[in-house]
N, C-alpha and C positions, 0 to 999 in steps of 0.2 A: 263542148257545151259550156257554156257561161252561166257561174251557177252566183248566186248572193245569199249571205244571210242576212237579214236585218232584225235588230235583237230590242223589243221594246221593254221597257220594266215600268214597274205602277206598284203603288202599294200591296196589290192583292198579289204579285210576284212578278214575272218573266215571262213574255210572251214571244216566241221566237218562229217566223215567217223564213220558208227556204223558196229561193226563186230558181228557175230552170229557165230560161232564153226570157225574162221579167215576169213569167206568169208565175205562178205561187203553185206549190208541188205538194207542199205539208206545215202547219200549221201547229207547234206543241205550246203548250201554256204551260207553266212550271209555279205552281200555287209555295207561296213564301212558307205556307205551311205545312205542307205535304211528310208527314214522319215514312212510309209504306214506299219509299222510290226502287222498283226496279236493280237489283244488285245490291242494293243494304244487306249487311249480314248482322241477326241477331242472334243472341242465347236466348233460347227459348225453354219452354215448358210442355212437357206432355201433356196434355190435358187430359186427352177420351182416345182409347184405342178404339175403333171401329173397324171386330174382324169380317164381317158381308162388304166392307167395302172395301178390304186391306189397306187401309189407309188408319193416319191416329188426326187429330184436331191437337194444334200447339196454342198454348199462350205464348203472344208476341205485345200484349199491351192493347192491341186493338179493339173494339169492340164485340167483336166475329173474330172466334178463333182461327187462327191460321188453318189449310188444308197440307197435308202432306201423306203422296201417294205413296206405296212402297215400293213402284217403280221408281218414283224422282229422291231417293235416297242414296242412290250409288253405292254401286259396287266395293267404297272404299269406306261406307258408313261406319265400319267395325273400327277401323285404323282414327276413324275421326273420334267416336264418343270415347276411343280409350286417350288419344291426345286430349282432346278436352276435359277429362276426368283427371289427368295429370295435370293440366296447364292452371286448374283449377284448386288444387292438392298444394301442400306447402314446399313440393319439388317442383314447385315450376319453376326457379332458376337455373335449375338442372336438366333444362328442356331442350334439344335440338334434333330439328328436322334431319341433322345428318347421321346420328344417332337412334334415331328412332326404329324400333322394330314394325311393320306394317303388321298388319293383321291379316285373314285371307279374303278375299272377295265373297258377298253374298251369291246366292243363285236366283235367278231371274225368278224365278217361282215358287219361291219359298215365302213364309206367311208375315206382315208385320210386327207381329206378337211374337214372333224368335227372335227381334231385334229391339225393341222399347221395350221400355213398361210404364204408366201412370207416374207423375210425378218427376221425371226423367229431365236432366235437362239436357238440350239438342242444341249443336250450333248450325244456323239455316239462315238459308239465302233467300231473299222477296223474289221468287219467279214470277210473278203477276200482282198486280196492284191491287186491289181491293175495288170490285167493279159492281156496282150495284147493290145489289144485298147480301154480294158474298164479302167474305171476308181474303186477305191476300191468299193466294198458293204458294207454298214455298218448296225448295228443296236443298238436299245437305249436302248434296255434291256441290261445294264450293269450288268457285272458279272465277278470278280476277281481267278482265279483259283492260291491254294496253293497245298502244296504238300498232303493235306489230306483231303481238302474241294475249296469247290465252294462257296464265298460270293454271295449273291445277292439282292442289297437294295432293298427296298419299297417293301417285301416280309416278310410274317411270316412262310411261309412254311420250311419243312425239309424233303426232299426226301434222300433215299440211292440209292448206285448203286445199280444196277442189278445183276453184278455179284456178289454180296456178296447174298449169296445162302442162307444161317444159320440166320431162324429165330429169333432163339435168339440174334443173335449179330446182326440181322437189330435194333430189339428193344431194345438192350443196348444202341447200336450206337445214336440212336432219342431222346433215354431218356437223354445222356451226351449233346446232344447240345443243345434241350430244358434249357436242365438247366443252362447252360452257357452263348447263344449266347444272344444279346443284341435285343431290340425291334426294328422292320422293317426291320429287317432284315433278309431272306429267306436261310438258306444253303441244298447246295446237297453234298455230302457223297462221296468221293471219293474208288474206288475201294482196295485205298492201308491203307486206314483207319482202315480195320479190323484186331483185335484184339491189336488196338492201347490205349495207355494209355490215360486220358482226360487229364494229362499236355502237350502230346504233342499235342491232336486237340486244346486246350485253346490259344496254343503258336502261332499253324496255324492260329486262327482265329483272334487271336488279330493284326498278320501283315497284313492281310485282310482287318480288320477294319480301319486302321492306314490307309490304302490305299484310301479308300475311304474318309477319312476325310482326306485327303492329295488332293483330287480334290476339296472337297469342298471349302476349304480353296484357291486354285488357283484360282476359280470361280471368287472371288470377284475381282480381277484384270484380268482377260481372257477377252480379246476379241477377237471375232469368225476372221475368222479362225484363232485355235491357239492348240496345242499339250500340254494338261494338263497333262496326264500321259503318259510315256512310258512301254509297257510292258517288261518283264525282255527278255533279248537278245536270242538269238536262244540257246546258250549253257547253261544256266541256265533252260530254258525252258523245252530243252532235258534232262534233269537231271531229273529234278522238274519230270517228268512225267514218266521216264523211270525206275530211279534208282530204283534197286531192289539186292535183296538178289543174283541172276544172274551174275551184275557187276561184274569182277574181274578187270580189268585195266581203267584207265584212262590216256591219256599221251598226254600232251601237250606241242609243243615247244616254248612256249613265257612266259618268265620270268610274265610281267605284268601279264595275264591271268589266268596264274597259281597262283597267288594273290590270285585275284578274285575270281575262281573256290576254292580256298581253303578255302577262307571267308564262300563262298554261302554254300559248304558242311558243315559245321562248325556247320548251322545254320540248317540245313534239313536231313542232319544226317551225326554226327557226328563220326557213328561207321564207314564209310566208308573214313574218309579221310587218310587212306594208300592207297586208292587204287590210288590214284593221285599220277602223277608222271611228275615229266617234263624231257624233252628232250633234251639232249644236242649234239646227236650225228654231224657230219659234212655233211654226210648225208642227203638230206630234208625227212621228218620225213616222208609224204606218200611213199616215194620211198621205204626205212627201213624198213617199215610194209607191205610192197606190195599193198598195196590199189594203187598206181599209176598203177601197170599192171592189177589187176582189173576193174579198171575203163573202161582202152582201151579195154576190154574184155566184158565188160556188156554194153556199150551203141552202139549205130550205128544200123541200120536198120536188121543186121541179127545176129543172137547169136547161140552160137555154144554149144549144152550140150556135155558134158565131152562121153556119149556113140555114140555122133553121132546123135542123136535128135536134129532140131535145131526149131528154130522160128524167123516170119519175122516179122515187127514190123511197122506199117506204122500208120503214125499221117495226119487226118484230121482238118480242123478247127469243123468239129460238133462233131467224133470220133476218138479215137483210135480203129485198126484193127490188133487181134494175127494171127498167122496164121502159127500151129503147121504140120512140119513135120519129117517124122519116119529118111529121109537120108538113111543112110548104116546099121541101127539097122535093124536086123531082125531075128529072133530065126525060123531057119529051122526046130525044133521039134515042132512048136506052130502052132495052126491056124491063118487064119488073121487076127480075131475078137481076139485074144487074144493078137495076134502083138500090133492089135491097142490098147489093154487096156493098155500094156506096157507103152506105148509110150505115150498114155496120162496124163498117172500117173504120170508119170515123169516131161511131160509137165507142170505138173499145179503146182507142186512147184518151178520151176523157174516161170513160171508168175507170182505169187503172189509175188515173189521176183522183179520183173523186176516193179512188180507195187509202190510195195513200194520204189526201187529203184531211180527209175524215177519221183517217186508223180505223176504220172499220174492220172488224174479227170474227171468227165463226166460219159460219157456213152464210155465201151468197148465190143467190140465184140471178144471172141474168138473161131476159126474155128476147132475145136478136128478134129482128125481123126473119121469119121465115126464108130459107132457102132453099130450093130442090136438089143442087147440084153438090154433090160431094166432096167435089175440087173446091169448090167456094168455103163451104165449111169447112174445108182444109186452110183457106188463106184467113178467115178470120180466127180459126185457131194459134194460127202462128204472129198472125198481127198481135192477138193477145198478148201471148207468149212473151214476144220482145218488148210488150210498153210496159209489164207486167216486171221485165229481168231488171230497171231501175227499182225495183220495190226491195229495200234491203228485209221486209218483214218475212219469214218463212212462209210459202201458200205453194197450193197445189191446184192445176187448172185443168179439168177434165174437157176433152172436146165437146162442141157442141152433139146435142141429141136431134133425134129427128123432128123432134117439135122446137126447134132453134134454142134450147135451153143449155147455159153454158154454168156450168157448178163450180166454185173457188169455195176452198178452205185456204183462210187468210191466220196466220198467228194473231191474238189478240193478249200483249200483256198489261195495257193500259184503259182506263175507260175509254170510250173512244170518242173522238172530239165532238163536240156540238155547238154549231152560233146557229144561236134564233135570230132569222133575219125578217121576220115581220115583230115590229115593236110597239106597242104599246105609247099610241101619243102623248108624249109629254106635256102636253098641254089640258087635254081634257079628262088624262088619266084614264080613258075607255068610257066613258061617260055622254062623250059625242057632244058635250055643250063644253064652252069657254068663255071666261070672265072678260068681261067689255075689255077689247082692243086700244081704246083707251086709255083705261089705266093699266095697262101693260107698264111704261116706261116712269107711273109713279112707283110699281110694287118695285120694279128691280131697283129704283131710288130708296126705296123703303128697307130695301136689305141693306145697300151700302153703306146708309145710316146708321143698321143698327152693327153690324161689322164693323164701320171705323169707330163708332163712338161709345160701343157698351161692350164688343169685344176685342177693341185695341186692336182689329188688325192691321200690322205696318204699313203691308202694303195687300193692292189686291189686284188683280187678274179678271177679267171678265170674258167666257165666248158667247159669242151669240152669232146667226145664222148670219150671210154675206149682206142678207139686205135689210136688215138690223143694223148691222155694222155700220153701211154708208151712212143711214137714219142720224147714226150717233155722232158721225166723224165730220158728214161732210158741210163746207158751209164757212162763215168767217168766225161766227160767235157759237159754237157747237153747244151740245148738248154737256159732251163731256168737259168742254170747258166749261160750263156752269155748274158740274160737281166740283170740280177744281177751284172754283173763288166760294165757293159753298163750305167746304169740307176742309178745305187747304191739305188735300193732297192728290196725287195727279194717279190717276187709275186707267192701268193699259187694259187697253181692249181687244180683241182677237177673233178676228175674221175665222168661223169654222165649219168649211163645206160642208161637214157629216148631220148639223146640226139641223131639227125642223126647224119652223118658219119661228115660230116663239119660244124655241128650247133656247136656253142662256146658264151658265153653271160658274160659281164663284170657283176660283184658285187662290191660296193663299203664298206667302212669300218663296217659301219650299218648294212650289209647283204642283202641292198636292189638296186634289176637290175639297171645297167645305159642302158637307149637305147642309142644305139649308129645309 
């Protein structure tokens, strides 16, 4: 499978589009300002122990105190507040993991309040982002994920994945980090580890290390609330976890980033760094790849399959609701139990796409078309099933019920994504009237005016819709050449399909919007 990233950036952050055979699979936006990412570890603050929920509420700086349950504390919580009360103490130069005494494991059932107290400070990891009107969840079982393992201190253990099926390469794999990894500390086995050399897990596990002795070291000047590590950015992350032998393109349009992403592949593999490519077309890079008309095609409350199948799509605050219908598909040779199998089949690889899509989390119900036969409900389970085994997010898929009801709990650690694909006319602002047609081409003169000659802009950029465009361009004595013996300076223009019929938006030299 032919997979692509195509990686957009804009002032407001990082926009990054994953392609499956060109169609768009998942969608993450990466905000320039986001403090609360997923895998950040802070020193924190006990705020409020709350024993009816066995949980305490930490200061992390946020608004909304952080959540943490006395389940997502780990077992190894004792060994962490006593290292962190040392690395914090004026013997933290005298501090090493190899050295270190562990403490003994909590038990599963024992109360939050025999391990906190008020006022306390904790080191804790962002297990969920900060999603609505909550505030993030976190927890103190800290644990570094590389591209071929999973560090986890104050642990001697070594688990592999699951999916690594082959006996013997589980027990290659155990015997290589045994013999490598360093004391107290615990690694899990990454899925993309097999049949890997032990220079490259040694390599993985030494920057792991280096990471965590990068906190400790912070310790000793931290005070709560405060952001001692960052985890690596959404676009590294997605690498880190996705890149595979599949990849064939990467293509980013910002000079910077493609740095960056050139560095980080360099380091995680390095057989892949042709497949990066930067972008220089004039174009904006989603529009070029068509992920722009994708997008207005996949999100909005009804979605349309290519045969006429579609699905309605409604978001509560406790659930998401699918709600699969046949439309105009209907095969006059077929019965209607076979209609319907059609139709769900089909159905259930765009939902697992809409799910990944979207990141949608929680609990979803989706409504199948009715089916009588058992065996049938058996095939769309498993259809599920497999369009479902691409979704790296954790979920659990109960077979269909006798009322065609099919239940997924999806992990949710991020808001989940939303594009509003019906907009708001740029023209009449929702008002439903617009200023005489006109004087259209004297207002946008009236801007350029006051942009080149009262705020000095060098140069300027103009888009406007395709048949705008020609208006301006086309001809011997154009329009724009009479800005140009007007202004005496020459102003590009730019043909932009996304745009309505009288949307037009200045660029300054940098390439970034001026509102006007």
């Amino acid at each position: 499978m032919n997979k692509e990233l195509i990686i957009n950036t804009g002032s407001a952050g990082v926009e990054i589009a994953l392609l499956e055979e060109k169609g768009l699979v998942e969608l993450h936006k990466e905000k320039s300002n986001n403090n609360f990412v997923v895998g950040d570890v802070y020193l924190g603050r006990v705020k409020k122990i709350m024993p009816g929920l066995n949980a305490a509420f930490i200061d992390v700086g946020y608004e909304k105190d952080a959540f943490l349950h006395y389940l997502d504390l780990g077992p190894q919580v004792k060994s962490l507040l006593k290292f962190s009360k040392i690395a914090m103490s004026a013997k933290a130069e005298m501090l090493s993991m190899d050295g270190f005494v562990l403490e003994e494991d909590i038990e599963k059932t024992n109360k939050i309040s025999s391990v906190l107290n008020p006022n306390q400070p904790i080191l804790i990891q962002i297990a969920k982002e900060p999603i609505s009107t909550k505030g993030p969840r976190v927890s103190s079982e800290i644990s570094f994920a590389g591209r071929y393992l999973v560090l986890v201190p104050f642990s001697n253990r070594v688990s592999v994945s699951q999916k690594i099926k082959s006996v013997e390469e589980r027990n290659r794999l155990k015997r290589l980090i045994n013999s490598i990894k360093p004391k107290n500390y615990g690694v899990i086995i990454r899925t993309v580890a097999e049949n890997k050399l032990v220079a490259d897990l040694d390599s993985d596990l030494k920057n792991l290390v280096a990471k965590w002795e990068s906190v400790s070291k912070k310790l000793a000047t931290a005070k709560p609330p405060q952001k001692v590590l960052s985890e690596l950015d959404r676009t590294s992350a997605l690498l880190r976890d996705l890149l595979n032998e599949s990849f064939n393109s990467i293509t980013v349009d910002d000079s910077a980033l493609y740095e960056e992403i050139h560095q980080y592949l360099r380091q995680i593999a390095p057989d892949k760094i042709d497949i990066l490519k930067l972008y220089k077309g004039k174009t904006p890079i989603f529009e070029s790849f068509g992920v722009d008309k994708q997008i207005k095609g996949l999100f909005g409350r009804v979605i349309t399959i290519k045969s006429g199948v579609y699905l309605i799509i409604e978001h509560t605050e406790a659930l998401h609701v699918i709600d699969v219908n046949s439309g105009h598909r209907m095969k006059t040779d077929s019965t209607q139990e076979l209609n319907a199998l059609d139709v769900n089949l089909e159905a259930a690889g765009e939902v697992a796409r809409q799910l990944r899509l979207r990141d949608m989390g929680g609990i979803i119900v989706i409504d199948f078309i009715d089916m009588t036969e058992g065996a049938h409900r058996r095939m769309l389970y498993e259809r599920l099933r497999n369009e479902m085994a691409r979704d790296h997010a954790k979920h659990t898929i109960l077979p269909p019920s006798k009322f065609g009801l099919v239940q997924i709990t999806r992990q949710r650690v991020r808001p989940e994504m939303s594009v509003e694909t019906y907009e708001k006319c740029p023209v009449c602002e929702g008002t439903g009237e617009i200023r005489p047609s006109i004087l259209f081409i004297d207002t946008v003169e009236n801007n350029i005016r006051y942009l080149l000659q009262e705020q000095n802009e060098k140069k300027l950029t103009i888009g406007f819709h395709p048949f705008i465009y020609a208006y301006l361009t086309k001809g011997l004595y154009t329009i724009r050449m009479r800005w140009f013996f007007k202004y005496h300076h020459w102003i590009s223009l730019r043909s932009m399909k996304s745009y309505h019929f009288l949307e037009y938006r200045f660029f300054n030299q940098a390439g970034d919007e001026i509102k006007m």
